[in-house]
Structure formats: C-alpha cells, structure tokens
C-alpha positions in Angstrom: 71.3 110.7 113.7 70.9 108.4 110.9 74.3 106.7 109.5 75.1 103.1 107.4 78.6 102.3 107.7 80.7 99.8 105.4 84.1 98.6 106.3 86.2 96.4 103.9 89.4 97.1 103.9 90.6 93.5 105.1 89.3 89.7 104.9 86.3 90.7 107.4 82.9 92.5 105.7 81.0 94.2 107.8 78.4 97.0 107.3 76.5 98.8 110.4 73.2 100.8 110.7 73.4 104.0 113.7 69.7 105.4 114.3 69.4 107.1 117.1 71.7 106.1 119.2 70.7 102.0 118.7 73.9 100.2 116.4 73.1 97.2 114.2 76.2 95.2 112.6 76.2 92.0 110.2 80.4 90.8 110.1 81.6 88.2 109.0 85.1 86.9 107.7 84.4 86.5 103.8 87.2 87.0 101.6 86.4 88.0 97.6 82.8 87.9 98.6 82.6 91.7 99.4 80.9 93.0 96.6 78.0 90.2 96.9 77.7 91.2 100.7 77.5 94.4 101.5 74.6 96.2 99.8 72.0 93.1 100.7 73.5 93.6 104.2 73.1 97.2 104.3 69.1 96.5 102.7 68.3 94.1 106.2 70.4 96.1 108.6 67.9 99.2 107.0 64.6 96.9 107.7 65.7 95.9 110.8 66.2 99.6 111.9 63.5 100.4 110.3 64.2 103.1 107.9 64.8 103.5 104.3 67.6 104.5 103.0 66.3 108.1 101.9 66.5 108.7 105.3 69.9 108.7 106.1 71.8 111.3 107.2 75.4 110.3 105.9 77.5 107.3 105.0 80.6 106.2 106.6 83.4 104.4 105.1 86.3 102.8 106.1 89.0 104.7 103.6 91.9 102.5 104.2 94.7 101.0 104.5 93.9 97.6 103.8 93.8 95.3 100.5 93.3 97.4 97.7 90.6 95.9 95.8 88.5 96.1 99.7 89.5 100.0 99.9 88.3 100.4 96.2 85.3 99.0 96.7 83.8 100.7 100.1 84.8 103.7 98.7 83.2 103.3 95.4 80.0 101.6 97.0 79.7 104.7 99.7 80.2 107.6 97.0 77.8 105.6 94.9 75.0 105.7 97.6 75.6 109.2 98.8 75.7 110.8 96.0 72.0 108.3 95.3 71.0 110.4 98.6 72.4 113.9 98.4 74.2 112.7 102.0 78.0 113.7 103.3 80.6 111.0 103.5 82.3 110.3 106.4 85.8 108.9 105.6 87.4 106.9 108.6 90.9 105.7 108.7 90.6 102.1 108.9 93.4 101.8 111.4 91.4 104.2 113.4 88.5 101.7 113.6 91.1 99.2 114.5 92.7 100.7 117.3 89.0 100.6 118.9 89.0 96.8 119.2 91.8 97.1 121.6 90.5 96.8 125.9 88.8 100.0 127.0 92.1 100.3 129.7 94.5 100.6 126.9 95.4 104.2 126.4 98.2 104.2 123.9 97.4 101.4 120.6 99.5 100.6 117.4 96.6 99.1 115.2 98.7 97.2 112.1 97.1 95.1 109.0 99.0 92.6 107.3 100.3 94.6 104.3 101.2 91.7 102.7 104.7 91.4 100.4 106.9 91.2 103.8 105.3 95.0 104.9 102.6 95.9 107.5 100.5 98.9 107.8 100.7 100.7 111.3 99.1 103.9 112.9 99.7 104.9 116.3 96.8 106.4 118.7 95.7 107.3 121.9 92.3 107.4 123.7 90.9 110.5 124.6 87.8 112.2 125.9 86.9 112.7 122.0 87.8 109.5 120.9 90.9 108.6 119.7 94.0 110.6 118.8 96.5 110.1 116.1 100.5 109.6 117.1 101.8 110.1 114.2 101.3 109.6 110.2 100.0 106.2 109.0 103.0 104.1 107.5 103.3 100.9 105.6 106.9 99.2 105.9 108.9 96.3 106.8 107.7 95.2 110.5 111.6 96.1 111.3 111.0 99.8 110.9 107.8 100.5 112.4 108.6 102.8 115.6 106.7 103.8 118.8 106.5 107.5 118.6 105.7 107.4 122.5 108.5 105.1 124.0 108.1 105.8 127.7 104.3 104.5 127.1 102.9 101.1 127.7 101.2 100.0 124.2 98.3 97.6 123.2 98.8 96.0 120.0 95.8 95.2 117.7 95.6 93.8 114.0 96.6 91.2 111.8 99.9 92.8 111.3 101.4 91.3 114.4 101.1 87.5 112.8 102.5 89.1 109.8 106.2 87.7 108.9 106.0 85.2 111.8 105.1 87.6 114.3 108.0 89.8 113.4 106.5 93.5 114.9 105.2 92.0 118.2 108.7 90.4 118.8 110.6 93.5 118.0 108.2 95.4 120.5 107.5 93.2 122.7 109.1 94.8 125.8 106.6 97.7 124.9 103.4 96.1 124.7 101.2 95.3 127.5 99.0 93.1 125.1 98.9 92.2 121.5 95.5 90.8 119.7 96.8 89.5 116.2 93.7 88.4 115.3 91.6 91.7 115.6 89.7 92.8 112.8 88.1 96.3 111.7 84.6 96.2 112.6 81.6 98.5 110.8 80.1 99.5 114.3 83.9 100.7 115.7 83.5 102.9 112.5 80.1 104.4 113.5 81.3 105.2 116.8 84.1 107.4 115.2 81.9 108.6 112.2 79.2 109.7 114.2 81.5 112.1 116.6 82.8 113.5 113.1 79.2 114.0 111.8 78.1 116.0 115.0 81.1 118.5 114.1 80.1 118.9 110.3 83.1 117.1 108.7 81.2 115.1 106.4 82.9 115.5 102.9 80.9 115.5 99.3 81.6 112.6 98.0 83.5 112.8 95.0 86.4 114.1 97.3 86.7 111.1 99.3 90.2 109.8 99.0 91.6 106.3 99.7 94.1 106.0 101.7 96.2 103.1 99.9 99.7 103.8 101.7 101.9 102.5 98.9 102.3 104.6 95.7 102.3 101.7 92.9 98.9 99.3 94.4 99.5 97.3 91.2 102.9 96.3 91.5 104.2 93.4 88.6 104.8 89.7 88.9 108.5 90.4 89.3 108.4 93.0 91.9 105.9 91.1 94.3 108.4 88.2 94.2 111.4 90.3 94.4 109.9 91.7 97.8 109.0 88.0 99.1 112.5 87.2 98.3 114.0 90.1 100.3 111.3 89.2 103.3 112.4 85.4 103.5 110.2 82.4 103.4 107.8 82.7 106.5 107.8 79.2 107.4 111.9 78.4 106.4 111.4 77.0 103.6 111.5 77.9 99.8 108.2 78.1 97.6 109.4 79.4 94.1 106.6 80.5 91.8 104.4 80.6 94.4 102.4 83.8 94.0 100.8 86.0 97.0 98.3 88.9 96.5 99.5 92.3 96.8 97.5 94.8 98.9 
C-alpha cells in the first residue's frame, strides 16, 4: 500500500508518505506558508521512500474543520494530484486525525480546533479495535454549548480548542476530563493511519466528490459580522481592542 497524505487544516503543515507499512512525515508549525510547503515536501518524502508519484495507490486528505483557506487548499492540492494519477481520495475528518494525538489509554476523546470568532470546533470519539469511532456529529459553537454525548465516561481532551476563549471548554468540562492537551496539533502520519484502514475497505472516493467539511455555512463572513461575534464572546484578555481585526476560519 502506497499513500501521500496532506493535512492543513490548522497552523501546522504536515504531509506523510505510507509505503509498505514504513511512514515518513515532514511537520512543522508554518502559518500562510502552506501552499509553498506542501508539494516540495511531498517531492522529498517521495525520494526518500523511494517511489514516484505514479506509483501511488491513493491520496489522503485532511477534509476539515479547520481554517478555511487550509481546508481549501489540501483539498484542492489532493484532487489536483489524484486526478494527475487516476488514484481514489481518501477524505479524513480532520478531528478524526486529532483525536489520535491523544495517549493510547484514552478511550473516549473530544478533539476541538480553535474556530476562531469566540466558537470552537468539536467531535467526540472512541477507540476501537478498527480505529476510532465517532460519538456524535461534528459541531462548531460557543465553547458553552459543546456537550459530552457520553457523560458517565472519563474524557481526554485534545486540540487547540481548549486554549480557545481563555480556556473556556476545558473549564466547563473539567470534572470530565482525565487530561486535556491544548496544544495538540493534526498530524499527516495520524491521517495515514486512519486513511490506510479506509483504503483496505475500498472507500476511496473519485475525486471530484470530495467535500470539505467547513462546519459553518457562510466561511466568508463581513467585517461587521466577525466583530459583532468578538463583541458577543468578550475580550479574551479583559480588556477592549476596537478595530482590531481577527481572521475568520
């Protein structure tokens, strides 16, 4: 089994390389420089392996949530290649690869990205023999009104979303959680180790019907609106920063 992977649905970039059982990864923290990262990446992680890229069996890609112009892109990058190759897509919910950087011993994990505009993105799971298991449907909200759809479980916590709004989800949840990592970060490799799974039971997609999975209906909200919802979330630090503009994901 020959698969790239490309994940860039938050600050980190990272693109991975599954032949035949052996993983290669190049991640790194890089925000805006995406684009100029991941198809030189995906070029040395190739040589490395020591294949070409006609040989590949299938791309994965991270398909969201995250920043929009990060879910845009892997999307638009993978479809590009596979349809260069005549190769499947494998489209992985980026919470999904998430939920994967939590400890081996966790069994039941809320994954959350930082959603920006006072909202986080959340997906609950569990660990399974196959993998992992989703709880219930993706959401993006106010940290206020994610819920547990397990409550008599102990949870693990992973993702940016927890140092969102000064930590506002992993205080309201804190008598649930046996751990929280805020500063976990989707990683390419977590993907292959979903994607490949997938691959082995033929669910690789043409590309062309790839989806994103954005979360919010309007991505491209005004000026107006994306202050409007600061306003309604409060100033994270207590203080007031008028005209001070954030970017919307």
């Amino acid at each position: 089994m020959r698969l790239l992977a490309i994940e860039t649905a938050t600050e980190a970039c990272s693109v991975a390389v599954q032949v035949d059982g052996q993983v290669l990864e190049r991640f790194e923290i890089a925000p805006r420089r995406h684009a100029e990262l991941v198809l030189p990446w995906a070029g040395e992680l190739l040589a490395e392996a020591g294949i070409s890229r006609s040989r590949l069996d299938a791309i994965a890609v991270g398909r969201g949530p995250g920043a929009f112009t990060g879910v845009r892109l892997a999307i638009a990058l993978a479809q590009g290649m596979a349809l260069a190759l005549d190769v499947p897509l494998l489209p992985v919910s980026t919470l999904a690869v998430l939920a994967l950087r939590a400890p081996p011993s966790a069994t039941h994990i809320l994954a959350s990205i930082d959603a920006r505009m006072g909202e986080v993105y959340a997906g609950a799971f569990v660990r399974t023999g196959a993998g992992l298991a989703p709880l219930s449907a993706e959401t993006v909200s106010a940290p206020q009104a994610v819920e547990l759809p397990d409550m008599a479980a102990r949870w693990h916590g992973v993702g940016t979303g927890f140092a969102a709004a000064e930590r506002a989800l992993a205080t309201r949840l804190q008598g649930r959680l046996e751990g929280v990592d805020a500063q976990a970060l989707p990683h390419a490799a977590d993907l292959l180790a979903l994607a490949a799974p997938a691959f082995a039971r033929g669910e690789g997609v043409a590309p062309e019907l790839a989806e994103p999975a954005y979360l919010r209906n309007n991505v491209a909200l005004t000026l107006e609106q994306q202050q409007a919802a600061r306003d309604k979330a409060g100033p994270r630090d207590g203080s007031s920063t008028p005209g001070k503009r954030g970017q919307a994901r």
